[in-house]
C-alpha positions in Angstrom: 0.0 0.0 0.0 1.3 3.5 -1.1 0.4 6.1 1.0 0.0 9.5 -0.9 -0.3 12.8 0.9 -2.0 16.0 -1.0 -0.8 19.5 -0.3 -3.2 21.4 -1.9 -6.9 20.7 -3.2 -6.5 18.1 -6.2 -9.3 17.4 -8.4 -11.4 14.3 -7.4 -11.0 13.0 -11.0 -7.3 12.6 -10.2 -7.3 11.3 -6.7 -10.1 9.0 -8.4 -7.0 7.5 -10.5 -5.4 6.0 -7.6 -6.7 2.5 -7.0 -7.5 2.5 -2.8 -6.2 -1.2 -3.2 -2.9 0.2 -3.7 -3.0 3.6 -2.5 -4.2 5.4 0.6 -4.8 9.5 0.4 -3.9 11.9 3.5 -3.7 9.7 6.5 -1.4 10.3 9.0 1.3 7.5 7.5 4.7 8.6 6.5 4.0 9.3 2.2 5.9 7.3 -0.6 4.5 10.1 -3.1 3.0 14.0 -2.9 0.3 15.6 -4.8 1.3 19.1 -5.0 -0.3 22.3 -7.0 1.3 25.7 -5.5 2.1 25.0 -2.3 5.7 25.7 -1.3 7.9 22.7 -0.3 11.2 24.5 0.3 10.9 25.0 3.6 9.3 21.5 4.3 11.8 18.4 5.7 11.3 15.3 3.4 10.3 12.6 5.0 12.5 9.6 4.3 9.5 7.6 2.9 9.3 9.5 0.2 9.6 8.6 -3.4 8.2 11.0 -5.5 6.6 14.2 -5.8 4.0 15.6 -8.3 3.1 19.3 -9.3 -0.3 19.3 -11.0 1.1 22.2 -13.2 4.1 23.4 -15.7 6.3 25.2 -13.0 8.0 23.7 -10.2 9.9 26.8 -8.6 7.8 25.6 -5.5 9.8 22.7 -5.3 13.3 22.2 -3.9 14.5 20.2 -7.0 18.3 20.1 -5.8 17.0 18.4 -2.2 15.2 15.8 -4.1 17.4 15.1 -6.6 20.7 14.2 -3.7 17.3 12.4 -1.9 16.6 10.4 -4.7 13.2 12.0 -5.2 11.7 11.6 -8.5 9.6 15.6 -9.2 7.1 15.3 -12.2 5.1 17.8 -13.9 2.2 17.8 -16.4 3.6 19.6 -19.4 0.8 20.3 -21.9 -2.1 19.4 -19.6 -3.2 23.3 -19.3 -1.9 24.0 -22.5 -5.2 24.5 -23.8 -6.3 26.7 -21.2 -3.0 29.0 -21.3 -3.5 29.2 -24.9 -7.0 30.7 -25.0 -5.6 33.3 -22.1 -3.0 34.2 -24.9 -5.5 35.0 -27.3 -7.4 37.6 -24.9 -3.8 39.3 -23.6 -2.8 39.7 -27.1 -6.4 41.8 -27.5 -5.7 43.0 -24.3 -2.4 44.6 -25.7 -3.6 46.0 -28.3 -6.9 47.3 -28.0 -7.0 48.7 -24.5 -9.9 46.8 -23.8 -9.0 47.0 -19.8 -8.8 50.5 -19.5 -11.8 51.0 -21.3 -14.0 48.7 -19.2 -12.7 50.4 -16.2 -13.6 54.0 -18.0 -17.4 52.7 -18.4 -17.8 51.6 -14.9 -17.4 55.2 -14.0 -20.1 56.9 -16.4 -23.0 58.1 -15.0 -25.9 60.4 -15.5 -28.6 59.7 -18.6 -26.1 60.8 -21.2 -23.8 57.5 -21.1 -24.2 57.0 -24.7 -23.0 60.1 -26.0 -20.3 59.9 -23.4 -19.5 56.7 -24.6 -18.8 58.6 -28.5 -17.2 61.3 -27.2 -14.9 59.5 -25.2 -14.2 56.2 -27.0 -11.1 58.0 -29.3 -8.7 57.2 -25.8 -8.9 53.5 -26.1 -8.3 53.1 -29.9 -5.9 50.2 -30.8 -4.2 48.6 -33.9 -5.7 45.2 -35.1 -3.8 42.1 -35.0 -4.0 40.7 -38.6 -0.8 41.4 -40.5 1.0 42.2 -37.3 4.7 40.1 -36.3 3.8 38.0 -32.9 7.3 36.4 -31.5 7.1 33.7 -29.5 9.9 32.7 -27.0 9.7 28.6 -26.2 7.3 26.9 -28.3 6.7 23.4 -26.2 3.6 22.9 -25.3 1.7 25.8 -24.6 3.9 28.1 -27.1 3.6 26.2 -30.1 -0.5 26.1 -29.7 -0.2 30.3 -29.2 1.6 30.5 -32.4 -0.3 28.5 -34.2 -3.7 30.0 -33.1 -1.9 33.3 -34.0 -1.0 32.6 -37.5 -5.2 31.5 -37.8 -5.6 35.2 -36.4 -3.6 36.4 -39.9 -0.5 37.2 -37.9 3.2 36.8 -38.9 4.6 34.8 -36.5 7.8 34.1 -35.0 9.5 31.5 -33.0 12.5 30.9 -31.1 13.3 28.1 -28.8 16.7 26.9 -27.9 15.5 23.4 -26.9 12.5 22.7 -30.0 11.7 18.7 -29.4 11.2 17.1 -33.1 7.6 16.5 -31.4 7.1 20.3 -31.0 8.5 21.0 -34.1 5.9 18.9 -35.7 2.6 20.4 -34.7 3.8 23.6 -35.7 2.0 25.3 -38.8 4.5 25.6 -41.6 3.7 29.4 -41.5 5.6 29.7 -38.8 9.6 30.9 -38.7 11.7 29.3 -36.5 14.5 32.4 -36.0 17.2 33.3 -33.8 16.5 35.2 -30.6 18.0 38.7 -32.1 16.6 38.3 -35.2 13.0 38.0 -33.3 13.4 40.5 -30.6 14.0 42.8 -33.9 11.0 41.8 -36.1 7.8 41.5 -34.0 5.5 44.1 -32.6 4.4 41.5 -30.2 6.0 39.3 -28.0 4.5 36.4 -26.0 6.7 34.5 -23.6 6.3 31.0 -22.7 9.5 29.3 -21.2 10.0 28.0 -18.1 11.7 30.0 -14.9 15.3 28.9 -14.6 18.6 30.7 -14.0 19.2 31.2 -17.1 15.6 32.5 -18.0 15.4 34.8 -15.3 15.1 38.0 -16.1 15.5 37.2 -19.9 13.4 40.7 -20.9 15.1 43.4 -19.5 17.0 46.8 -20.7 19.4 44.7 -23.0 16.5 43.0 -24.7 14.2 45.8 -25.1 16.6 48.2 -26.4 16.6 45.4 -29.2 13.2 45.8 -30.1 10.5 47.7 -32.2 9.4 51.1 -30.2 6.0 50.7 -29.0 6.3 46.7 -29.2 3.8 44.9 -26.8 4.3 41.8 -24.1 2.6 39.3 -22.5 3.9 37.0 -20.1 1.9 34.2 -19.1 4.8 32.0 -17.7 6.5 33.0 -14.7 7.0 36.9 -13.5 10.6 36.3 -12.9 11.2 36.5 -16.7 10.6 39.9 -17.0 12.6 42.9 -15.2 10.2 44.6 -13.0 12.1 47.9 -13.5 13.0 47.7 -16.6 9.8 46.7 -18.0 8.2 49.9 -15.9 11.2 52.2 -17.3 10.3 50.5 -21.2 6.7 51.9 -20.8 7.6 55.3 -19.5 9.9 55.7 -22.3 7.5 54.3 -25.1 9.6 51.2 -25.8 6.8 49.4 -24.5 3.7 50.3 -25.3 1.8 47.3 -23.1 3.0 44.6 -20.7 0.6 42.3 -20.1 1.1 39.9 -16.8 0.0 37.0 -15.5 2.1 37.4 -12.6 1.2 41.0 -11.0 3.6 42.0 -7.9 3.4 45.1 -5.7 5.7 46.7 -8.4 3.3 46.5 -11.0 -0.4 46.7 -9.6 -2.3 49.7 -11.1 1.0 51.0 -13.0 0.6 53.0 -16.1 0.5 50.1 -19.2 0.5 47.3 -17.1 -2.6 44.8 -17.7 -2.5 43.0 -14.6 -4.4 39.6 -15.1 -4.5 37.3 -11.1 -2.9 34.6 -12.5 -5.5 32.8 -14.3 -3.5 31.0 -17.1 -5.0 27.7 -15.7 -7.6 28.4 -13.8 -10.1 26.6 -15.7 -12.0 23.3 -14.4 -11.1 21.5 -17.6 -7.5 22.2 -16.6 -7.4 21.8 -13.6 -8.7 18.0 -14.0 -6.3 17.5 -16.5 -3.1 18.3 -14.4 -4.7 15.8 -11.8 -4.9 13.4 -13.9 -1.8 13.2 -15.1 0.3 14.1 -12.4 -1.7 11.5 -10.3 -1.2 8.3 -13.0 2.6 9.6 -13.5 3.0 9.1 -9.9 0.9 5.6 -9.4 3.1 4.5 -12.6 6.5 5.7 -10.8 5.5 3.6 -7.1 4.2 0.6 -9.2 6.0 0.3 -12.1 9.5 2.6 -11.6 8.7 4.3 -14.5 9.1 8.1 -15.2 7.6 10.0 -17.4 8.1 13.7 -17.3 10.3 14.1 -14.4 12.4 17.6 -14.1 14.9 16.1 -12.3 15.3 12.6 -13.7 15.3 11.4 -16.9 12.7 9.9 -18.9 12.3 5.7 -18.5 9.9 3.4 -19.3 9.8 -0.5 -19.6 7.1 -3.0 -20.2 7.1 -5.3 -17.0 8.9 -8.5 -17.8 10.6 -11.1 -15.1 9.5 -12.1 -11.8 11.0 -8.7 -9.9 12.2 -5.0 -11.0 15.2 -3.2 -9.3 15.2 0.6 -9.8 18.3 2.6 -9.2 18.8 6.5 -9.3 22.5 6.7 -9.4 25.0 9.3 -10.2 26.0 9.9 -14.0 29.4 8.4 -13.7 31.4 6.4 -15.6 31.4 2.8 -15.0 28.9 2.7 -12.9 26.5 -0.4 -13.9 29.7 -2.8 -14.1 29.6 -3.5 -9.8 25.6 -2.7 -10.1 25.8 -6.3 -12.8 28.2 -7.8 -11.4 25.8 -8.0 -8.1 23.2 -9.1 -9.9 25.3 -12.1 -11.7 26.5 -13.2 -8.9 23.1 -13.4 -7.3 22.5 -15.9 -10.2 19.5 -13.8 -11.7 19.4 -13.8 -15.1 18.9 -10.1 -16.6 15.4 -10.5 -18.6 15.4 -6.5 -19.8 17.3 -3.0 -19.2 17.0 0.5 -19.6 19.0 2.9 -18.2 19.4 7.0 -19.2 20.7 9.9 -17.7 19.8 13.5 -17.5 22.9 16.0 -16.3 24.5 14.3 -13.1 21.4 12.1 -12.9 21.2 8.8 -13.9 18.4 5.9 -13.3 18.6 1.9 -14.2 15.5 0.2 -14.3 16.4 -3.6 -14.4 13.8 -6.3 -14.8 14.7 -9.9 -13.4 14.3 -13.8 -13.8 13.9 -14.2 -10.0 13.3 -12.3 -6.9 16.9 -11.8 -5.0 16.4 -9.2 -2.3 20.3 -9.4 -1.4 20.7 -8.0 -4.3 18.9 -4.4 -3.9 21.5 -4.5 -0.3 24.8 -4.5 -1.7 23.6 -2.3 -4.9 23.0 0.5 -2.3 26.4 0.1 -1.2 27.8 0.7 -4.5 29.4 4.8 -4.9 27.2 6.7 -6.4 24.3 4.9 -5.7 21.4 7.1 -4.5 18.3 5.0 -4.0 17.4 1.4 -4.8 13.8 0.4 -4.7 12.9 -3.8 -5.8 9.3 -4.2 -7.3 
Protein backbone atom coordinates (compact mmCIF):
# COMPACT_ATOMS: atom_id res chain seq x y z
CA UNK A 1 0.00 0.00 0.00
CA UNK A 2 1.34 3.47 -1.07
CA UNK A 3 0.40 6.14 1.00
CA UNK A 4 0.02 9.51 -0.87
CA UNK A 5 -0.27 12.75 0.86
CA UNK A 6 -1.95 16.01 -0.97
CA UNK A 7 -0.79 19.46 -0.28
CA UNK A 8 -3.22 21.40 -1.93
CA UNK A 9 -6.90 20.68 -3.18
CA UNK A 10 -6.49 18.13 -6.18
CA UNK A 11 -9.25 17.35 -8.36
CA UNK A 12 -11.45 14.33 -7.35
CA UNK A 13 -11.02 12.98 -10.99
CA UNK A 14 -7.27 12.63 -10.23
CA UNK A 15 -7.29 11.27 -6.71
CA UNK A 16 -10.06 8.98 -8.44
CA UNK A 17 -7.01 7.50 -10.45
CA UNK A 18 -5.36 6.04 -7.57
CA UNK A 19 -6.72 2.48 -6.97
CA UNK A 20 -7.48 2.47 -2.84
CA UNK A 21 -6.25 -1.25 -3.18
CA UNK A 22 -2.86 0.19 -3.66
CA UNK A 23 -3.05 3.61 -2.54
CA UNK A 24 -4.17 5.45 0.65
CA UNK A 25 -4.80 9.48 0.42
CA UNK A 26 -3.94 11.92 3.50
CA UNK A 27 -3.67 9.67 6.46
CA UNK A 28 -1.35 10.31 9.03
CA UNK A 29 1.30 7.45 7.53
CA UNK A 30 4.71 8.59 6.53
CA UNK A 31 3.98 9.27 2.21
CA UNK A 32 5.89 7.31 -0.59
CA UNK A 33 4.53 10.08 -3.07
CA UNK A 34 2.98 13.96 -2.87
CA UNK A 35 0.29 15.58 -4.79
CA UNK A 36 1.27 19.13 -5.01
CA UNK A 37 -0.28 22.30 -6.95
CA UNK A 38 1.27 25.67 -5.46
CA UNK A 39 2.08 25.02 -2.29
CA UNK A 40 5.75 25.74 -1.30
CA UNK A 41 7.89 22.71 -0.27
CA UNK A 42 11.16 24.51 0.25
CA UNK A 43 10.90 25.00 3.60
CA UNK A 44 9.32 21.45 4.26
CA UNK A 45 11.84 18.37 5.66
CA UNK A 46 11.26 15.33 3.41
CA UNK A 47 10.27 12.57 5.00
CA UNK A 48 12.53 9.62 4.35
CA UNK A 49 9.52 7.56 2.90
CA UNK A 50 9.31 9.50 0.19
CA UNK A 51 9.59 8.55 -3.45
CA UNK A 52 8.25 10.97 -5.55
CA UNK A 53 6.62 14.23 -5.84
CA UNK A 54 3.99 15.65 -8.35
CA UNK A 55 3.08 19.28 -9.26
CA UNK A 56 -0.28 19.28 -10.98
CA UNK A 57 1.08 22.17 -13.23
CA UNK A 58 4.09 23.36 -15.69
CA UNK A 59 6.27 25.19 -12.97
CA UNK A 60 8.04 23.71 -10.22
CA UNK A 61 9.85 26.81 -8.63
CA UNK A 62 7.78 25.61 -5.50
CA UNK A 63 9.81 22.68 -5.26
CA UNK A 64 13.34 22.15 -3.90
CA UNK A 65 14.50 20.20 -6.98
CA UNK A 66 18.34 20.09 -5.80
CA UNK A 67 17.03 18.40 -2.21
CA UNK A 68 15.19 15.78 -4.14
CA UNK A 69 17.38 15.14 -6.59
CA UNK A 70 20.69 14.20 -3.70
CA UNK A 71 17.27 12.43 -1.89
CA UNK A 72 16.62 10.36 -4.71
CA UNK A 73 13.20 11.99 -5.18
CA UNK A 74 11.67 11.57 -8.50
CA UNK A 75 9.57 15.62 -9.22
CA UNK A 76 7.14 15.27 -12.19
CA UNK A 77 5.12 17.84 -13.94
CA UNK A 78 2.17 17.76 -16.44
CA UNK A 79 3.57 19.61 -19.41
CA UNK A 80 0.83 20.28 -21.87
CA UNK A 81 -2.14 19.40 -19.60
CA UNK A 82 -3.19 23.33 -19.27
CA UNK A 83 -1.87 24.02 -22.47
CA UNK A 84 -5.16 24.52 -23.79
CA UNK A 85 -6.25 26.70 -21.24
CA UNK A 86 -3.05 28.98 -21.33
CA UNK A 87 -3.48 29.24 -24.90
CA UNK A 88 -7.00 30.75 -25.03
CA UNK A 89 -5.62 33.32 -22.08
CA UNK A 90 -3.03 34.25 -24.90
CA UNK A 91 -5.46 35.03 -27.32
CA UNK A 92 -7.40 37.63 -24.91
CA UNK A 93 -3.77 39.28 -23.58
CA UNK A 94 -2.85 39.70 -27.07
CA UNK A 95 -6.40 41.75 -27.51
CA UNK A 96 -5.74 42.99 -24.31
CA UNK A 97 -2.38 44.57 -25.66
CA UNK A 98 -3.56 46.01 -28.32
CA UNK A 99 -6.95 47.30 -27.97
CA UNK A 100 -7.03 48.67 -24.45
CA UNK A 101 -9.92 46.85 -23.78
CA UNK A 102 -8.96 47.02 -19.78
CA UNK A 103 -8.84 50.53 -19.54
CA UNK A 104 -11.77 51.02 -21.33
CA UNK A 105 -13.97 48.68 -19.25
CA UNK A 106 -12.70 50.36 -16.18
CA UNK A 107 -13.58 54.01 -18.00
CA UNK A 108 -17.37 52.74 -18.40
CA UNK A 109 -17.80 51.58 -14.86
CA UNK A 110 -17.38 55.24 -13.96
CA UNK A 111 -20.11 56.89 -16.42
CA UNK A 112 -22.98 58.08 -15.02
CA UNK A 113 -25.85 60.38 -15.54
CA UNK A 114 -28.61 59.72 -18.57
CA UNK A 115 -26.14 60.78 -21.25
CA UNK A 116 -23.81 57.52 -21.09
CA UNK A 117 -24.16 57.04 -24.68
CA UNK A 118 -22.99 60.06 -25.97
CA UNK A 119 -20.25 59.93 -23.45
CA UNK A 120 -19.50 56.72 -24.63
CA UNK A 121 -18.77 58.64 -28.48
CA UNK A 122 -17.19 61.34 -27.21
CA UNK A 123 -14.87 59.53 -25.24
CA UNK A 124 -14.17 56.25 -26.95
CA UNK A 125 -11.06 58.02 -29.28
CA UNK A 126 -8.66 57.23 -25.80
CA UNK A 127 -8.90 53.50 -26.10
CA UNK A 128 -8.33 53.10 -29.89
CA UNK A 129 -5.90 50.17 -30.83
CA UNK A 130 -4.21 48.58 -33.85
CA UNK A 131 -5.70 45.16 -35.06
CA UNK A 132 -3.76 42.08 -34.98
CA UNK A 133 -4.00 40.71 -38.62
CA UNK A 134 -0.82 41.37 -40.54
CA UNK A 135 0.98 42.16 -37.30
CA UNK A 136 4.68 40.10 -36.33
CA UNK A 137 3.79 38.04 -32.92
CA UNK A 138 7.34 36.40 -31.48
CA UNK A 139 7.12 33.75 -29.51
CA UNK A 140 9.88 32.73 -26.98
CA UNK A 141 9.72 28.59 -26.17
CA UNK A 142 7.33 26.87 -28.34
CA UNK A 143 6.67 23.36 -26.21
CA UNK A 144 3.59 22.94 -25.27
CA UNK A 145 1.68 25.76 -24.60
CA UNK A 146 3.87 28.09 -27.05
CA UNK A 147 3.57 26.18 -30.10
CA UNK A 148 -0.51 26.12 -29.71
CA UNK A 149 -0.16 30.31 -29.24
CA UNK A 150 1.60 30.45 -32.36
CA UNK A 151 -0.30 28.51 -34.19
CA UNK A 152 -3.74 29.99 -33.15
CA UNK A 153 -1.88 33.34 -34.02
CA UNK A 154 -0.99 32.57 -37.45
CA UNK A 155 -5.23 31.53 -37.77
CA UNK A 156 -5.63 35.25 -36.38
CA UNK A 157 -3.64 36.41 -39.87
CA UNK A 158 -0.47 37.24 -37.85
CA UNK A 159 3.18 36.84 -38.87
CA UNK A 160 4.64 34.83 -36.48
CA UNK A 161 7.80 34.07 -34.98
CA UNK A 162 9.47 31.48 -33.04
CA UNK A 163 12.47 30.95 -31.08
CA UNK A 164 13.28 28.06 -28.78
CA UNK A 165 16.72 26.88 -27.89
CA UNK A 166 15.53 23.42 -26.94
CA UNK A 167 12.54 22.69 -29.95
CA UNK A 168 11.66 18.69 -29.42
CA UNK A 169 11.18 17.15 -33.08
CA UNK A 170 7.61 16.48 -31.36
CA UNK A 171 7.11 20.26 -31.03
CA UNK A 172 8.50 21.03 -34.11
CA UNK A 173 5.86 18.87 -35.68
CA UNK A 174 2.56 20.41 -34.74
CA UNK A 175 3.79 23.60 -35.71
CA UNK A 176 2.04 25.32 -38.81
CA UNK A 177 4.45 25.61 -41.60
CA UNK A 178 3.71 29.40 -41.54
CA UNK A 179 5.60 29.73 -38.80
CA UNK A 180 9.55 30.86 -38.72
CA UNK A 181 11.72 29.27 -36.51
CA UNK A 182 14.53 32.40 -35.96
CA UNK A 183 17.22 33.33 -33.81
CA UNK A 184 16.49 35.24 -30.60
CA UNK A 185 18.01 38.73 -32.15
CA UNK A 186 16.56 38.30 -35.24
CA UNK A 187 13.01 37.98 -33.35
CA UNK A 188 13.37 40.50 -30.60
CA UNK A 189 14.03 42.80 -33.91
CA UNK A 190 10.99 41.75 -36.08
CA UNK A 191 7.78 41.51 -33.97
CA UNK A 192 5.46 44.10 -32.61
CA UNK A 193 4.39 41.53 -30.25
CA UNK A 194 5.96 39.26 -27.98
CA UNK A 195 4.46 36.35 -25.95
CA UNK A 196 6.71 34.55 -23.61
CA UNK A 197 6.28 30.97 -22.68
CA UNK A 198 9.53 29.32 -21.23
CA UNK A 199 10.03 27.97 -18.11
CA UNK A 200 11.70 30.02 -14.94
CA UNK A 201 15.32 28.87 -14.63
CA UNK A 202 18.59 30.66 -14.03
CA UNK A 203 19.18 31.24 -17.11
CA UNK A 204 15.62 32.49 -18.02
CA UNK A 205 15.38 34.75 -15.27
CA UNK A 206 15.11 38.04 -16.11
CA UNK A 207 15.52 37.24 -19.89
CA UNK A 208 13.40 40.71 -20.91
CA UNK A 209 15.13 43.38 -19.45
CA UNK A 210 17.02 46.83 -20.65
CA UNK A 211 19.41 44.67 -22.99
CA UNK A 212 16.54 43.04 -24.71
CA UNK A 213 14.19 45.75 -25.05
CA UNK A 214 16.64 48.25 -26.42
CA UNK A 215 16.57 45.44 -29.20
CA UNK A 216 13.15 45.85 -30.06
CA UNK A 217 10.50 47.69 -32.18
CA UNK A 218 9.40 51.06 -30.16
CA UNK A 219 6.03 50.66 -29.04
CA UNK A 220 6.31 46.72 -29.20
CA UNK A 221 3.76 44.92 -26.80
CA UNK A 222 4.28 41.85 -24.07
CA UNK A 223 2.64 39.30 -22.45
CA UNK A 224 3.86 36.99 -20.12
CA UNK A 225 1.89 34.19 -19.07
CA UNK A 226 4.80 32.01 -17.72
CA UNK A 227 6.49 33.03 -14.68
CA UNK A 228 7.03 36.88 -13.49
CA UNK A 229 10.56 36.27 -12.93
CA UNK A 230 11.19 36.54 -16.68
CA UNK A 231 10.58 39.90 -17.02
CA UNK A 232 12.56 42.90 -15.22
CA UNK A 233 10.20 44.59 -12.98
CA UNK A 234 12.13 47.95 -13.46
CA UNK A 235 12.96 47.71 -16.63
CA UNK A 236 9.78 46.69 -17.96
CA UNK A 237 8.16 49.86 -15.88
CA UNK A 238 11.21 52.21 -17.29
CA UNK A 239 10.32 50.51 -21.22
CA UNK A 240 6.75 51.94 -20.77
CA UNK A 241 7.59 55.27 -19.52
CA UNK A 242 9.92 55.70 -22.28
CA UNK A 243 7.46 54.25 -25.05
CA UNK A 244 9.62 51.22 -25.77
CA UNK A 245 6.83 49.37 -24.48
CA UNK A 246 3.66 50.27 -25.26
CA UNK A 247 1.83 47.27 -23.14
CA UNK A 248 2.99 44.64 -20.70
CA UNK A 249 0.57 42.26 -20.14
CA UNK A 250 1.14 39.92 -16.79
CA UNK A 251 -0.01 37.04 -15.53
CA UNK A 252 2.13 37.43 -12.63
CA UNK A 253 1.16 40.99 -11.03
CA UNK A 254 3.55 42.04 -7.87
CA UNK A 255 3.45 45.14 -5.73
CA UNK A 256 5.67 46.75 -8.37
CA UNK A 257 3.26 46.52 -11.01
CA UNK A 258 -0.39 46.73 -9.62
CA UNK A 259 -2.32 49.65 -11.14
CA UNK A 260 0.96 51.04 -13.01
CA UNK A 261 0.64 52.95 -16.13
CA UNK A 262 0.47 50.14 -19.19
CA UNK A 263 0.48 47.30 -17.11
CA UNK A 264 -2.60 44.77 -17.67
CA UNK A 265 -2.46 42.96 -14.65
CA UNK A 266 -4.37 39.59 -15.06
CA UNK A 267 -4.54 37.29 -11.11
CA UNK A 268 -2.85 34.63 -12.46
CA UNK A 269 -5.52 32.80 -14.33
CA UNK A 270 -3.46 31.00 -17.07
CA UNK A 271 -4.99 27.68 -15.73
CA UNK A 272 -7.58 28.40 -13.84
CA UNK A 273 -10.12 26.60 -15.73
CA UNK A 274 -11.95 23.29 -14.42
CA UNK A 275 -11.10 21.50 -17.56
CA UNK A 276 -7.51 22.17 -16.63
CA UNK A 277 -7.40 21.82 -13.65
CA UNK A 278 -8.65 17.95 -14.04
CA UNK A 279 -6.33 17.46 -16.50
CA UNK A 280 -3.09 18.34 -14.43
CA UNK A 281 -4.71 15.82 -11.79
CA UNK A 282 -4.91 13.35 -13.88
CA UNK A 283 -1.77 13.15 -15.13
CA UNK A 284 0.28 14.06 -12.36
CA UNK A 285 -1.72 11.48 -10.31
CA UNK A 286 -1.20 8.30 -13.04
CA UNK A 287 2.56 9.61 -13.46
CA UNK A 288 2.96 9.12 -9.95
CA UNK A 289 0.87 5.59 -9.41
CA UNK A 290 3.09 4.54 -12.59
CA UNK A 291 6.47 5.68 -10.81
CA UNK A 292 5.49 3.65 -7.15
CA UNK A 293 4.20 0.60 -9.20
CA UNK A 294 5.99 0.29 -12.09
CA UNK A 295 9.53 2.63 -11.58
CA UNK A 296 8.71 4.30 -14.51
CA UNK A 297 9.10 8.09 -15.23
CA UNK A 298 7.55 10.04 -17.39
CA UNK A 299 8.08 13.73 -17.30
CA UNK A 300 10.27 14.08 -14.37
CA UNK A 301 12.40 17.56 -14.07
CA UNK A 302 14.89 16.06 -12.31
CA UNK A 303 15.32 12.57 -13.75
CA UNK A 304 15.28 11.41 -16.88
CA UNK A 305 12.71 9.94 -18.86
CA UNK A 306 12.30 5.72 -18.49
CA UNK A 307 9.92 3.38 -19.30
CA UNK A 308 9.82 -0.53 -19.57
CA UNK A 309 7.13 -3.03 -20.16
CA UNK A 310 7.06 -5.30 -17.01
CA UNK A 311 8.92 -8.47 -17.83
CA UNK A 312 10.61 -11.07 -15.14
CA UNK A 313 9.48 -12.09 -11.79
CA UNK A 314 11.04 -8.67 -9.92
CA UNK A 315 12.24 -5.02 -11.03
CA UNK A 316 15.21 -3.25 -9.34
CA UNK A 317 15.18 0.58 -9.81
CA UNK A 318 18.31 2.56 -9.23
CA UNK A 319 18.78 6.52 -9.26
CA UNK A 320 22.48 6.66 -9.45
CA UNK A 321 24.99 9.29 -10.24
CA UNK A 322 26.05 9.93 -13.98
CA UNK A 323 29.45 8.43 -13.72
CA UNK A 324 31.40 6.39 -15.63
CA UNK A 325 31.37 2.77 -15.00
CA UNK A 326 28.91 2.70 -12.92
CA UNK A 327 26.48 -0.45 -13.88
CA UNK A 328 29.70 -2.80 -14.09
CA UNK A 329 29.59 -3.52 -9.80
CA UNK A 330 25.57 -2.68 -10.13
CA UNK A 331 25.79 -6.30 -12.79
CA UNK A 332 28.24 -7.78 -11.43
CA UNK A 333 25.81 -7.99 -8.09
CA UNK A 334 23.16 -9.05 -9.93
CA UNK A 335 25.28 -12.06 -11.66
CA UNK A 336 26.52 -13.15 -8.88
CA UNK A 337 23.06 -13.44 -7.31
CA UNK A 338 22.53 -15.94 -10.24
CA UNK A 339 19.47 -13.79 -11.67
CA UNK A 340 19.38 -13.80 -15.10
CA UNK A 341 18.89 -10.07 -16.63
CA UNK A 342 15.39 -10.52 -18.64
CA UNK A 343 15.41 -6.55 -19.83
CA UNK A 344 17.27 -3.02 -19.16
CA UNK A 345 17.01 0.49 -19.63
CA UNK A 346 18.95 2.86 -18.18
CA UNK A 347 19.37 7.01 -19.20
CA UNK A 348 20.67 9.89 -17.71
CA UNK A 349 19.81 13.51 -17.53
CA UNK A 350 22.94 16.04 -16.34
CA UNK A 351 24.50 14.26 -13.14
CA UNK A 352 21.44 12.14 -12.85
CA UNK A 353 21.23 8.83 -13.88
CA UNK A 354 18.36 5.90 -13.33
CA UNK A 355 18.64 1.90 -14.17
CA UNK A 356 15.51 0.19 -14.26
CA UNK A 357 16.38 -3.60 -14.43
CA UNK A 358 13.78 -6.35 -14.81
CA UNK A 359 14.70 -9.87 -13.42
CA UNK A 360 14.31 -13.82 -13.77
CA UNK A 361 13.90 -14.20 -9.97
CA UNK A 362 13.26 -12.28 -6.86
CA UNK A 363 16.94 -11.77 -5.04
CA UNK A 364 16.43 -9.19 -2.33
CA UNK A 365 20.29 -9.43 -1.44
CA UNK A 366 20.71 -7.99 -4.26
CA UNK A 367 18.94 -4.45 -3.88
CA UNK A 368 21.46 -4.54 -0.34
CA UNK A 369 24.77 -4.51 -1.74
CA UNK A 370 23.61 -2.34 -4.94
CA UNK A 371 23.04 0.52 -2.31
CA UNK A 372 26.44 0.12 -1.19
CA UNK A 373 27.81 0.71 -4.50
CA UNK A 374 29.39 4.76 -4.91
CA UNK A 375 27.18 6.67 -6.44
CA UNK A 376 24.28 4.88 -5.68
CA UNK A 377 21.36 7.11 -4.49
CA UNK A 378 18.31 5.03 -3.99
CA UNK A 379 17.35 1.36 -4.77
CA UNK A 380 13.78 0.41 -4.68
CA UNK A 381 12.88 -3.76 -5.84
CA UNK A 382 9.34 -4.23 -7.27
Amino acid sequence: MFEIKTLNKIAPVGLNRLDRANFSVDTDAEPQGILVRSASMHEMELPASLLAIARAGAGVNNIPLDKCTEAGVCVFNTPGANANAVKELAVAALLLASRDIAAGIDWCRGLTGDDVDKQVEKGKSQFVGPELLGKTLGVIGLGAIGGLVANVAVNLGMNVLGFDPYLSVNNALHLSRAVSVVDQKTLLAQCDYLTIHSPLTDSTRNMICSETLAQMKPGVRIINLSRGGLVNDDDILAALESGQVARYVTDFPDSKLVAKPGVVAIPHLGASTPESEDNCAVMAADQLADYLQNGNIRNSVNLPAAELVRSGAARICIIHKNAPNILKPILEIVSKEGANIENMVNKSRGDAAYTIIDLSALVPEAAEHIRKVDGVIRVRVL
